[in-house]
N, C-alpha and C positions, 0 to 999 in steps of 0.2 A: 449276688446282692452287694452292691455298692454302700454301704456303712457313712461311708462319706459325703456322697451325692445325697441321700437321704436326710441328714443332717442338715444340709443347708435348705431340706424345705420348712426348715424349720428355726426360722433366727431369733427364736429366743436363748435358743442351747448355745450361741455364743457368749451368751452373758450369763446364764442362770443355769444350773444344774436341776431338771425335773425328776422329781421321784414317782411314779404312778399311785394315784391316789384311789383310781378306777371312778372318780368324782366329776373329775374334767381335766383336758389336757392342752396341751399345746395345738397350736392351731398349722395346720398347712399354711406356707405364705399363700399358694391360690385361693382358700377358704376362705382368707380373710380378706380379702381382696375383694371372690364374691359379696361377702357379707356388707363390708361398706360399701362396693359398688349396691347391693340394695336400697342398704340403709338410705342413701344420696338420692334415691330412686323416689322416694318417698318422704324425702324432706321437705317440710312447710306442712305437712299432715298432724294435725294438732290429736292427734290419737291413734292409738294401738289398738288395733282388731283382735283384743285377748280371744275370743273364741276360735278365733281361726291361727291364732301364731305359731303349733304346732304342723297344721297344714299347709304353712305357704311356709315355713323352714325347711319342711319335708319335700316340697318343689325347688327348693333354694338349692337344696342339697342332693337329689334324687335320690330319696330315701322312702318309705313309709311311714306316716302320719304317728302311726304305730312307734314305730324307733327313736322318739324325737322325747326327749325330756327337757323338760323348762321349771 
């Protein structure tokens, strides 16, 4: 395990020291990259489909619906 390598999926920690809060954390650069690549996806959409957010997060992320807290 590369300590290092893993580090830089994460460039926040060059600037800011995270403590685990088990609340939320630091984002992979790939995650977040999906996530605005989404977000972009569906811009000019003047609404959020709050019933389904948990379920197209849980696609976003190939996750279960289940795992997904908001």
């Amino acid at each position: 395990m590369n300590i290092s390598r893993i580090r830089k999926d994460f460039p926040v920690l060059e600037t800011q020291a995270y403590l685990n809060s088990a609340a939320t954390g630091p984002l992979l650069s790939h995650v977040k990259e999906a996530v605005v690549d989404w977000w972009n996806a569906r811009e000019g959409l003047q609404y959020v489909d709050l019933p389904n957010a948990r379920g197209e997060v849980a696609k976003l992320i190939h996750c279960h619906e289940e795992s997904v807290a908001l």
